[in-house]
matplotlib code that plots the C-alpha trace (Angstrom):
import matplotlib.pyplot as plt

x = [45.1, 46.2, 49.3, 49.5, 49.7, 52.3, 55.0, 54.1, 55.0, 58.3, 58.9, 58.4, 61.1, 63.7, 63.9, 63.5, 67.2, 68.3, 68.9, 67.7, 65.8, 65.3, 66.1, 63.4, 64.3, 62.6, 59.9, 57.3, 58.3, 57.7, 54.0, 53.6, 54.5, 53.3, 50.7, 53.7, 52.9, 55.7, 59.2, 61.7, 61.8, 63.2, 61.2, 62.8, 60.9, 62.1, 61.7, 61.0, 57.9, 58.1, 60.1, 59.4, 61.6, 61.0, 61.8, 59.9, 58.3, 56.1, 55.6, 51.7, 51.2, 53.6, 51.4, 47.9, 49.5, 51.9, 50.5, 51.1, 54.5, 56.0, 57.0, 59.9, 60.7, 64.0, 65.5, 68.8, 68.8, 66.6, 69.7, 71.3, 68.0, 67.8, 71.4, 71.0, 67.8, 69.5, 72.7, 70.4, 68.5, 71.3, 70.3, 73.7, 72.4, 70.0, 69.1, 69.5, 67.9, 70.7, 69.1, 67.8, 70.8, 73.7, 78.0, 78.1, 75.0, 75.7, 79.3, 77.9, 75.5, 78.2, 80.7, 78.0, 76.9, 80.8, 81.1, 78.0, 75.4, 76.5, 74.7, 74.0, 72.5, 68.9, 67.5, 63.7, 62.2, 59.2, 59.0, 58.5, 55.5, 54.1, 54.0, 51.0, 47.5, 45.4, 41.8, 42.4, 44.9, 43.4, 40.8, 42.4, 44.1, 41.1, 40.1, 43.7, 43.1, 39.6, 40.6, 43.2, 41.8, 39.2, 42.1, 42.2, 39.2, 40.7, 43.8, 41.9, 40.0, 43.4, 45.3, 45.4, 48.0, 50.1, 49.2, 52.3, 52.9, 54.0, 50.2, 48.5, 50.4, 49.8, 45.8, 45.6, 48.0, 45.4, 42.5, 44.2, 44.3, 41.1, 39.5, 41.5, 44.7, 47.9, 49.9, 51.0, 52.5, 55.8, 56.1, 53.7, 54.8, 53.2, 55.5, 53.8, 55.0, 58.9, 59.5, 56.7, 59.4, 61.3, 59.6, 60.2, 59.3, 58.3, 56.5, 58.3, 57.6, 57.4, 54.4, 52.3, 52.4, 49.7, 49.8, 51.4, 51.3, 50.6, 51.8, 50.2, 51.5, 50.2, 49.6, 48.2, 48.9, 45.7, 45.9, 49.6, 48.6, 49.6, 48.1, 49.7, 48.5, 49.6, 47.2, 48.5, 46.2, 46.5, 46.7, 45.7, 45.5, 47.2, 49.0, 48.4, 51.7, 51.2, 47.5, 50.1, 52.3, 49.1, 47.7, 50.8, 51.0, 47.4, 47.4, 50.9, 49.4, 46.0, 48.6, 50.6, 47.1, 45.6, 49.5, 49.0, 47.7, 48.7, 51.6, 53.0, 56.9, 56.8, 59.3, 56.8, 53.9, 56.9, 57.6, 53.9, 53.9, 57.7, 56.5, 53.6, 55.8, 58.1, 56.1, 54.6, 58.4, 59.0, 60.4, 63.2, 61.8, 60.2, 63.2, 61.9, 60.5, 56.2, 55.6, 56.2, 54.4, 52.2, 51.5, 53.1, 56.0, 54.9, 57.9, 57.4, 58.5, 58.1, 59.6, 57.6, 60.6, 62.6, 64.1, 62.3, 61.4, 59.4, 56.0, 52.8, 50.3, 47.0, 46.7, 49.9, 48.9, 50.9, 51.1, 50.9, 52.5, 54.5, 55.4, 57.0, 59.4, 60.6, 62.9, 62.4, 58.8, 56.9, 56.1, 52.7, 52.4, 49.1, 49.0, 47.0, 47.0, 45.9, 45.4, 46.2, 43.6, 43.8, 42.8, 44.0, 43.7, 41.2, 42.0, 42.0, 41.7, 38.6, 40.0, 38.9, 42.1, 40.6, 42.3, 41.4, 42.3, 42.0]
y = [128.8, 127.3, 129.1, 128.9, 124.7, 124.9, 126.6, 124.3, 121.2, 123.3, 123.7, 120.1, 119.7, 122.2, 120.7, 116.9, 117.5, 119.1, 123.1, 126.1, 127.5, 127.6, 131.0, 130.6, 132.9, 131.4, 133.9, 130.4, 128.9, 132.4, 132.6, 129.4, 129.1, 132.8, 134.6, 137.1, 138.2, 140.9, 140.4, 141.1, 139.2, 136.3, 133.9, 132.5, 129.6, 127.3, 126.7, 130.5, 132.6, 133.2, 136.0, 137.6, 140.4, 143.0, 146.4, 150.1, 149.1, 146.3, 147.2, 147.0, 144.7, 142.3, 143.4, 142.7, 139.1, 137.7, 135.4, 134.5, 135.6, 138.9, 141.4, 143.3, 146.2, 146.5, 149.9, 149.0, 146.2, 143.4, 140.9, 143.2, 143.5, 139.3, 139.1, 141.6, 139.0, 136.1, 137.2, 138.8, 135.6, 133.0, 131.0, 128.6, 126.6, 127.4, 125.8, 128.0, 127.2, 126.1, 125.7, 128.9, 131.2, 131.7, 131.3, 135.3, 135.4, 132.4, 134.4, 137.7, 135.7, 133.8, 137.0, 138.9, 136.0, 135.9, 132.6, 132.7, 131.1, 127.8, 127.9, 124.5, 123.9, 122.4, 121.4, 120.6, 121.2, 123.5, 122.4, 118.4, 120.1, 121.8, 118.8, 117.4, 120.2, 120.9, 121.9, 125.5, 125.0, 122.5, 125.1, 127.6, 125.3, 124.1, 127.8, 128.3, 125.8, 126.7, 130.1, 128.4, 125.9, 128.3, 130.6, 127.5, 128.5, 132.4, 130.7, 128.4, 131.6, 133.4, 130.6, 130.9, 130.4, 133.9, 134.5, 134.8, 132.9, 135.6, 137.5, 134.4, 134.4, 138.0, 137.3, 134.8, 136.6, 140.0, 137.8, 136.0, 139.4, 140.5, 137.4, 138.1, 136.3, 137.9, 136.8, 133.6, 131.2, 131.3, 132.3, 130.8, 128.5, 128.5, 126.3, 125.9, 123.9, 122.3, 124.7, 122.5, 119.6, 122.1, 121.2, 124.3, 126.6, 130.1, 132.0, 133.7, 136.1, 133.3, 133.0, 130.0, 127.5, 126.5, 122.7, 121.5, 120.7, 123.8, 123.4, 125.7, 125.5, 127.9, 128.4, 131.5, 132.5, 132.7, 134.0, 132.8, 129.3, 128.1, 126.0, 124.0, 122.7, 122.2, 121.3, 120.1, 121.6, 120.6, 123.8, 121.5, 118.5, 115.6, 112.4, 109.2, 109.3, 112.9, 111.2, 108.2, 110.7, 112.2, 109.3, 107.3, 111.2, 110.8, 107.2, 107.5, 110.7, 108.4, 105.4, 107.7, 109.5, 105.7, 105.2, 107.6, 106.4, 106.7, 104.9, 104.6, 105.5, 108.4, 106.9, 104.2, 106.9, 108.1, 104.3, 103.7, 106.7, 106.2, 102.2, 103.4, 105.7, 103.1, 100.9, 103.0, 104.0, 107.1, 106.5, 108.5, 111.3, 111.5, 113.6, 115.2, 114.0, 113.2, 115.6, 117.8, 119.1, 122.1, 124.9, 128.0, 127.2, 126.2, 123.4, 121.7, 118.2, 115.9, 115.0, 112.3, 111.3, 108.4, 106.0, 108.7, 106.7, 109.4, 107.8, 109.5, 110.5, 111.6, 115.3, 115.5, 118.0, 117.3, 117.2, 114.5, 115.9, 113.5, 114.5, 113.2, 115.6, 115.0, 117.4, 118.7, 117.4, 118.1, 117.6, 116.6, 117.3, 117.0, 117.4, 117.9, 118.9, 115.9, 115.6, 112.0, 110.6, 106.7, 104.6, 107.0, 110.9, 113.3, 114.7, 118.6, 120.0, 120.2, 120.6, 117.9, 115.7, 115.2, 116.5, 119.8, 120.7, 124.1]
z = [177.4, 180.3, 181.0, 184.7, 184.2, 181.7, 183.9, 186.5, 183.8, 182.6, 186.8, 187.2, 184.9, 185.6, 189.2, 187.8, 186.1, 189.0, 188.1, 189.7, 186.9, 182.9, 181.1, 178.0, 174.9, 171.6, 171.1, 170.3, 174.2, 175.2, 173.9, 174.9, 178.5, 179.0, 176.3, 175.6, 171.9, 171.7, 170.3, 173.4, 176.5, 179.1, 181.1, 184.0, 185.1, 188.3, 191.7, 192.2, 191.3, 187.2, 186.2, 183.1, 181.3, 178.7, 177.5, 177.8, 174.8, 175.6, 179.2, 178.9, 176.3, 178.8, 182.0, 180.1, 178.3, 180.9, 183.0, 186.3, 186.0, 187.9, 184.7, 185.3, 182.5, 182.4, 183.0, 181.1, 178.9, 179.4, 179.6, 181.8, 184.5, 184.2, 185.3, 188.3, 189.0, 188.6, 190.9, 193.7, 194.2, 194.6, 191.7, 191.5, 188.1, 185.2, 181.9, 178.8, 175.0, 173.4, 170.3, 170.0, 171.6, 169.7, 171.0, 170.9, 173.5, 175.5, 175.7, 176.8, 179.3, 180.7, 180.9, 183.1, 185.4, 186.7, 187.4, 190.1, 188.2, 186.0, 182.2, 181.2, 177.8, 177.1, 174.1, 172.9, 176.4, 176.2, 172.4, 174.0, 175.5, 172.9, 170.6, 172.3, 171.4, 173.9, 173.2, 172.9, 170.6, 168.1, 168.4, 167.1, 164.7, 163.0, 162.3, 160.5, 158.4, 157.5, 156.6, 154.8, 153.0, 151.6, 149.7, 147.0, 144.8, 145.2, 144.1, 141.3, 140.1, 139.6, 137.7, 133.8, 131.0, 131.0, 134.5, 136.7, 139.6, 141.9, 140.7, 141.9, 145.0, 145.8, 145.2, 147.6, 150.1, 149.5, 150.5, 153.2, 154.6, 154.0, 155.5, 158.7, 158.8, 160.9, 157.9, 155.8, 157.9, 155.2, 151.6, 149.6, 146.9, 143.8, 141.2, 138.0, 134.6, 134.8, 137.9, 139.8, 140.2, 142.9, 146.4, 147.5, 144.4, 145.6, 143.4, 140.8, 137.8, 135.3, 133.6, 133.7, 131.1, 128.7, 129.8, 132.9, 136.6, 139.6, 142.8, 145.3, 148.9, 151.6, 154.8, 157.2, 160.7, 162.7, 166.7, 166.3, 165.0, 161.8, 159.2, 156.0, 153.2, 149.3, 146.4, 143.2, 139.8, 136.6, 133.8, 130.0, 128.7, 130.5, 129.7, 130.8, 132.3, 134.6, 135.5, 136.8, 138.7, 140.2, 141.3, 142.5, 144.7, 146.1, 147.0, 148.7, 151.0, 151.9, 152.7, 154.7, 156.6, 157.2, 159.1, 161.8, 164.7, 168.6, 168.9, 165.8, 164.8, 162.8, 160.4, 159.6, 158.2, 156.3, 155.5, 154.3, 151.9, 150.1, 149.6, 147.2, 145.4, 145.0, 143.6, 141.2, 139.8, 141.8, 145.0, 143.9, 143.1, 146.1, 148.0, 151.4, 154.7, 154.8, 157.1, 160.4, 163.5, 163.0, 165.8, 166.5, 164.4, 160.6, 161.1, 164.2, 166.4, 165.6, 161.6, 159.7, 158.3, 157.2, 160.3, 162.6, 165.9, 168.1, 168.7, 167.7, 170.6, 170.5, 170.6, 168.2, 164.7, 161.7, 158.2, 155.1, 152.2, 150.4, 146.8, 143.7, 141.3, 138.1, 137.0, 133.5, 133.6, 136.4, 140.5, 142.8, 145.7, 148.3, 151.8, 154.6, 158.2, 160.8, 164.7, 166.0, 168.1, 170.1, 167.1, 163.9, 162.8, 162.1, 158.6, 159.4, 156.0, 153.9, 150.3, 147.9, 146.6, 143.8, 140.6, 139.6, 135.9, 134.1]

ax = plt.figure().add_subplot(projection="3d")
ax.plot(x, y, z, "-o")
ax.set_aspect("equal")
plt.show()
């Protein structure tokens, strides 16, 4: 990773808006802008050398991951050491994360720095940046989603009527581990029978149903990167009417993936998606945004959502995973992970689409 260019983008920008430095606290900017892995520290990035601030604990681990930036272990508090920093080199204004710090810390900051230093709020700076993938990181992408993508047959093999959702969660979370994941990128959802019409349906004790739609959405956390992806399987017989929802499911996600291209509004690939659903009969059921940016946050910029306007560009990762739920029935939902290139996407994920029934 090329740390050393990133703060020199971040420095670009801090003195573009006219401040003296950024104070960066979101743990994600932090890995991002420095290779810090831990879970306590301060980056102050700006017209100065890097300053980076942690506690006893994560003195080495900060001296062999930080790059390019001077580590300072704080003898105090780490806050406390950043202030004494900030006061003894003159530093009049400086950007803080206002969408990561809360009123109680921006309080406390603002208490210590006595008036010398001026906090003025920021908001989607380093996460503008880490929109667009560089090599390394759609590297290290594609492997999480391999990994990933390779849990649906441990999933498949576990699913059965009487089986419970949370035991084929656990199975696929056990082998996850085993095949070298850090950990799921959020709780896995497995939503099988009536409960599959809740888009967000973490698994539960109930048992699977003889007859009736599995949702299966999972991710896993791979060298800090995440991957995404849901497959909808089919436990018995189905109607011609849950083959209808299935279908109208599937051809709204490859409308939505044959969207993306450099360039495009984001709300238009959520646009292209809704309109198939729609016309099939189930645009209303269809009651969340088509996708999100993937990295080292599962939820990401930029939103594929409705009457979004931020332009796709090449390099961008992000999901397709519009759904349809019926409740008292039944949901689908499929969805992939994609990188935009110039002229369209590169569909990440391997898993077939086609319907897989039990």
């Amino acid at each position: 990773m090329n740390y050393i260019a990133r703060q020199k983008r971040m420095e670009a920008a801090v003195q573009d808006k006219g401040l003296d430095a950024l104070l960066v606290t979101h743990l994600p900017n932090l890995r991002y802008l420095s290779g810090f892995t831990g879970s306590a520290g301060l980056l102050v990035v700006g017209s100065k050398r890097p300053m980076f601030f942690t506690d006893g604990r994560y003195a080495e681990q900060a001296r062999d991951e930080v790059q390019r930036a001077r580590v300072v272990v704080a003898k105090h508090t780490v806050i406390d050491t950043a202030v004494e920093w900030l006061l003894d080199n003159d530093l009049r204004t400086m950007g803080i994360e206002s969408d990561h710090m809360t009123v109680a810390v921006r309080a406390q900051l603002a208490k210590k720095l006595r008036g010398k230093v001026r906090l003025s709020d920021t908001s989607g700076w380093v996460e503008r940046e880490r929109m667009i993938k560089d090599a390394d990181e759609l590297a290290l992408i594609r492997r999480a989603v391999n990994l990933g993508a390779g849990l649906l047959d441990v999933a498949i093999d576990t699913i059965r009527p009487g089986a419970t959702e949370v035991e084929v969660a656990a199975q696929l979370e056990y082998e996850a581990r085993k095949r070298g994941a850090e950990g799921m990128s959020f709780e896995t959802i497995v939503a099988a029978g009536e409960r599959s019409a809740l888009p967000h349906g973490r698994a539960t004790p109930t048992a699977i149903p003889e007859r009736g739609f599995v949702v299966l959405d999972f991710g896993v956390i791979l060298a800090g990167y995440c991957s995404d992806m849901t497959r909808t399987v089919r436990v018995g017989k189905m109607s011609e009417a849950d083959e209808k929802l299935y279908n109208s499911v599937r051809q709204a996600q490859q409308a939505a993936t044959e969207a993306v291209r450099a360039g495009i509004a984001t709300g238009d690939v959520d646009a292209a998606a809704r309109k198939v659903l729609t016309h099939a009969g189930f645009g209303k059921y269809f009651s969340h945004s088509t996708g999100h940016g993937v990295g080292l946050e599962i939820h990401e910029a930029p939103r594929l959502g409705r009457g979004q306007t931020e332009s796709l560009r090449p390099g961008m990762v992000v999901t397709i995973e519009p759904g349809a739920y019926i409740p008292g029935r039944g949901g689908v939902r499929i969805e992939d992970m994609v990188v935009v290139t110039p002229d369209g996407c590169e569909v990440l994920t391997p898993a077939t689409k086609e319907l897989i029934q039990l």
